[in-house]
N, C-alpha and C positions, 0 to 999 in steps of 0.2 A: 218065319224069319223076317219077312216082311213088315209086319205089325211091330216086333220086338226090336228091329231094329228103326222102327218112325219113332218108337216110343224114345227110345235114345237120342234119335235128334231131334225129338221135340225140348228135351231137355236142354239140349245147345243154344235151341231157338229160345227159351226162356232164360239162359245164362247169355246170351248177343255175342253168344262164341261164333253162332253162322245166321246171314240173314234169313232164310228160308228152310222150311224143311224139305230135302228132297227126295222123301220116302213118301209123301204124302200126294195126292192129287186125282185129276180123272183118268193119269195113265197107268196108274196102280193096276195091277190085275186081281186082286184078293179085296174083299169089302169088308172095312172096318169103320169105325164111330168116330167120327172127330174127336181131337181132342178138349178136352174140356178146359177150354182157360177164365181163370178167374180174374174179377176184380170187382173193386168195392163201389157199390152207387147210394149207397145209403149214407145219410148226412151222420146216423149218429154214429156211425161206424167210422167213418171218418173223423168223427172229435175225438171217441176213444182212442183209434191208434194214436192220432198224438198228443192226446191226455198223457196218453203210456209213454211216449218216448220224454214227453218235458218231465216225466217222473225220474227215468233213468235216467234225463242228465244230470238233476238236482242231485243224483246220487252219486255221480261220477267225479274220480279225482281229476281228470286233465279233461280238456275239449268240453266244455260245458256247454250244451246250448249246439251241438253239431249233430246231436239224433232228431233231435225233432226238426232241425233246419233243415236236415238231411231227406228225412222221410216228408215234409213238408213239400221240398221242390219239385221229388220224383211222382210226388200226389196230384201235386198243382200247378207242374212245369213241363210235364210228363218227361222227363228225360229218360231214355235208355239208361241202365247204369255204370256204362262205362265214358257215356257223356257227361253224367252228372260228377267220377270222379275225376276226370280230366279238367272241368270247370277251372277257369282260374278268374280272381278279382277284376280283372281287364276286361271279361265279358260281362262281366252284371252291371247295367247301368243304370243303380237304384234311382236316380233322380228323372232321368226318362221313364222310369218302368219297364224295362228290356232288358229282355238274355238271349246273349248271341251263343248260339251252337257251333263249334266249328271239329271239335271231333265226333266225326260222324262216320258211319260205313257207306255214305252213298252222298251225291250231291244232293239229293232230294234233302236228306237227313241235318243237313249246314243250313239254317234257319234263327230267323227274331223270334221271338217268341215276347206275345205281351204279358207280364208279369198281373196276376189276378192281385189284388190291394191284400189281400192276406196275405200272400205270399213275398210279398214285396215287403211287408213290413216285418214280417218275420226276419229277412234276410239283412233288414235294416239292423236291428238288434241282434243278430249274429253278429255280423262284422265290425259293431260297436261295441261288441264285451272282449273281440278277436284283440282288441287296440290296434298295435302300428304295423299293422301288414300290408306287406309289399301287391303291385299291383299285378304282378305277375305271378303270385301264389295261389295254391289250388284252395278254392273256397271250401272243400272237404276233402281236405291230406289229414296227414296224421298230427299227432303231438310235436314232430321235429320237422313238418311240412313235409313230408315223403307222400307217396299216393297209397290211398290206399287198399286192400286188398280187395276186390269181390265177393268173396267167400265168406269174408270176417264180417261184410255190409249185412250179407244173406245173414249169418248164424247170429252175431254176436247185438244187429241191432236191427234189421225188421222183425226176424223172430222173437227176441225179447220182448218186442214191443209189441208184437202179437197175441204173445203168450201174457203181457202182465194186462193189456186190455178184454182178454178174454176174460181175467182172474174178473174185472172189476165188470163186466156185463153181466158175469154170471151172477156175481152179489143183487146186479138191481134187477135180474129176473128178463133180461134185455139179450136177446138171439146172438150167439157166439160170431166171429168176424169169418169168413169162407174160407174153408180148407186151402191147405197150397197156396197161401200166396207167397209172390214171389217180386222182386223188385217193378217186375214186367205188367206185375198185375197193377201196381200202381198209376203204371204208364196208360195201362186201359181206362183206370179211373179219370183220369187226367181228363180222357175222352169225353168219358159219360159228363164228368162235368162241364162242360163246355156245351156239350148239348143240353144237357138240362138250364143252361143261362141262357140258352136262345141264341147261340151259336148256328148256322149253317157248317153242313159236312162239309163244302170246300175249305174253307176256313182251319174246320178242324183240322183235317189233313194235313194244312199247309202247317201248323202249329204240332203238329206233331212229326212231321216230313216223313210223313207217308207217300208212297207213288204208284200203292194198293189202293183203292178206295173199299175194298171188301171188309175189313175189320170196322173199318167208321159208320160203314153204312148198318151193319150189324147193331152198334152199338145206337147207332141214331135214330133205328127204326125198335128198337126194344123200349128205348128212353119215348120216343114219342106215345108207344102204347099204351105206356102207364097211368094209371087211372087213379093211385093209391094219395098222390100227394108227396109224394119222396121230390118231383123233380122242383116244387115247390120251395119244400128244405132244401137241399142242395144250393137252388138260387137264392134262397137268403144265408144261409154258411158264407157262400163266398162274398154275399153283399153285407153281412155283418147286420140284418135288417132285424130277423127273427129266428132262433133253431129251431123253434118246433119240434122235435126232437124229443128231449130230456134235461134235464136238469143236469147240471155239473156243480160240482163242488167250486168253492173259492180258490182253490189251488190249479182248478185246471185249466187247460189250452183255452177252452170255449171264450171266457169272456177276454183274452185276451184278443182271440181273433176276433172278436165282434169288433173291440172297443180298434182294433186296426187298421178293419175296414171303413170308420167313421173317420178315420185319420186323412 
């Protein structure tokens, strides 16, 4: 009952319905496997999801250019997802580089956060195709500026855009993107990339408002092991220096981030 019922509120814990799971820990009496949570540290893995999502905005009749903005922030800003829909234009300070946090579940969680130069120019050209929007509008509401749904974030555009980057790795012979993810798992990306630019954990933390250091440290000591060359990629993605990677087509995200980050 035990197990079945962490299993449930680990789900909470990946929807930021509850901060912590409280079926889990050393007081537990019954021993079960951690859960297993995902998230992406591969560079190409990261271009494909938002290769995918700038596909499905191209194809989109309204909000052109808010999935990939979308999926872009939660990647490289790590927002929680109900931070991200709260956002409104009065906290993104594209000429500074800063996004201020203020719905958050914990004070810890109300934080600056330094916008990476990809991500910053991404949001640049968001809010320049948005035209005359007010400064107190959610930077990802809907078509008639209402907020909007979590469920519809989950189904209707990280899974799409999971499902259409899978379609196109599978074509180049390139390792599908990890099971399960979930907005959350972005937020751990967020992480990993921070450490792979040569970030410190405190740092992280504070950029993530965390006031666990367990999940950072995890992720900072996996990122340090690596031996493969990925944290390399990673720090040129975000520096726009080299992918190293893979090749992308003219249509997609990649050289747009590049040419960004030279910006």
């Amino acid at each position: 009952m035990i197990t079945t019922l962490a299993a449930i509120l680990e789900e909470a814990v990946e929807h930021d319905l509850i901060a912590k799971n409280p079926a889990t820990g050393r007081r537990r009496r019954v021993k079960a496997d951690p859960p297993r949570r995902t998230w992406i540290d591969r560079a190409d893995h990261i271009a494909a999801l938002l290769d995918a999502a700038r596909e499905l905005d191209a194809e989109a009749l309204v909000r052109r250019g808010s999935r990939r903005a979308l999926l872009t922030t939660l990647a490289l800003a790590g927002l929680r997802l109900g931070e991200a829909l709260s956002l409104r234009w009065r906290d993104v300070e594209l000429g500074r580089g800063t996004m201020t946090v203020r719905a958050s579940k914990t004070d810890a969680g109300e934080r600056v956060i330094d916008l990476l130069p990809v991500l910053r120019e991404q949001l640049t050209e968001y809010r320049a195709a948005l035209g005359d929007v007010a400064r107190d509008a959610l930077v990802f509401g809907t078509s008639t500026g209402a907020a909007q749904q979590p469920s519809n974030v989950r189904r209707r555009i990280l899974a799409a855009a999971v499902a259409r980057a899978n379609e196109r790795l599978d074509r180049e012979g390139v390792e599908r993107l990890p099971e399960r993810l979930t907005p959350h798992s972005l937020r751990r990306t967020f992480a990993s990339i921070l450490v792979a630019v040569g970030n410190d954990p405190t740092y992280v933390m504070g950029q993530l408002g965390h006031t666990d250091p367990g999940l950072t440290l995890r992720i900072y000591s996996r990122q340090m092991r690596r031996h493969d060359g990925e944290r390399e990629r990673l720090q040129s993605l975000v520096k726009g220096e080299s992918w190293g990677t893979r090749r992308h087509p003219a249509d997609s995200a990649a050289p747009a981030i590049v040419e960004a980050a030279r910006v």
